[in-house]
N, C-alpha and C positions, 0 to 999 in steps of 0.2 A: 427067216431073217426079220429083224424088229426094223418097221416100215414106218410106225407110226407113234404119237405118243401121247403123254398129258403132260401138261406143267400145271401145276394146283400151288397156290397159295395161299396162304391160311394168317388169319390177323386177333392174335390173342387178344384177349382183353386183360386189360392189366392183373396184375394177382395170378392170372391164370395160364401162364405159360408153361409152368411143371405141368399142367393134366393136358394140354394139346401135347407137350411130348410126349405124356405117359401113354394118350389114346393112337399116337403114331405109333408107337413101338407096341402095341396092343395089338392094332389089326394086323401086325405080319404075319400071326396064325393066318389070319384069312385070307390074306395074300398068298402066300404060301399054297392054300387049296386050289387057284384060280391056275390052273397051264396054263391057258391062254393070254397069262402076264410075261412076259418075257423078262425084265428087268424091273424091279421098284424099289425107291428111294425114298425118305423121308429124312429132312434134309431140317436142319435151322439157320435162317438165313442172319439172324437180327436177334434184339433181346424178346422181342413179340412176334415176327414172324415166322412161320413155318413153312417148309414144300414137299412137293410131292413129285417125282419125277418119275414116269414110269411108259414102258415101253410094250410093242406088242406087234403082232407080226403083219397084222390086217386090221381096217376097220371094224370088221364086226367083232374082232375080240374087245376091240377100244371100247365099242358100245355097249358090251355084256359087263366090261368091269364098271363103265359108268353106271349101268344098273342094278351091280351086283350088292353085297352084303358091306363089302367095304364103302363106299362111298352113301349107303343108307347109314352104318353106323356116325361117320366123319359128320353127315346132314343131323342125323338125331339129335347129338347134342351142340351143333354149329352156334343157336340162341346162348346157351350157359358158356361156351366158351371164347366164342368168336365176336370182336368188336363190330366186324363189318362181313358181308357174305365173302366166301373164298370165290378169288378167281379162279377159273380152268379155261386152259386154251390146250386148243388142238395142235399139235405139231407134228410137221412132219420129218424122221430121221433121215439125217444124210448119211451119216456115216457110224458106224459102232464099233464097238472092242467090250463085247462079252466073255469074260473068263469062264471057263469050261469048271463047273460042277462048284462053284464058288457059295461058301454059305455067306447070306445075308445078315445072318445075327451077330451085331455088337457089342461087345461089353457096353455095361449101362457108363 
């Protein structure tokens, strides 16, 4: 059961809000590799910002994906795209509604 989660927000720099979508919808491959993600979103909140919502059953899954390939790639280019650093806050899930075997990919 998804216990735990991130909330990530992410703050284009101007001009540059098509390549923070495009590198959102890029790492879902590598989401997608991570089981121990339960749910992920990447979300536009605004004409510049971006989120990240994503869920997971325990802490220590939280902290493999903070360490893992997805949030190295999002850090790598954070300077070229990002005006200001992204927040992440810990959260914890009250309540969920996971649909069973649901794809994630949406048309562009």
């Amino acid at each position: 059961m998804a216990s735990v989660g991130l909330l990530v927000r992410l703050y284009a720099r101007p001009g540059k809000e098509h390549l923070v979508a495009r590198l959102l919808r890029d790492v879902l491959d590598q989401v997608e590799e991570e089981h121990e993600t339960t749910a992920w979103f990447a979300v536009r909140i605004n004409c510049t910002t971006f989120g990240v919502f994503d869920v997971f059953d325990d802490d220590d899954a939280r902290r493999a994906h903070l360490a893992g390939r997805v949030v190295g790639a999002l850090q790598a280019r954070s300077d070229e795209f990002l005006s200001r650093p992204a927040t992440i806050e810990r959260v914890d899930v009250l309540a969920a509604k996971l649909p069973a075997g649901a794809s994630a990919r949406l048309p562009v």
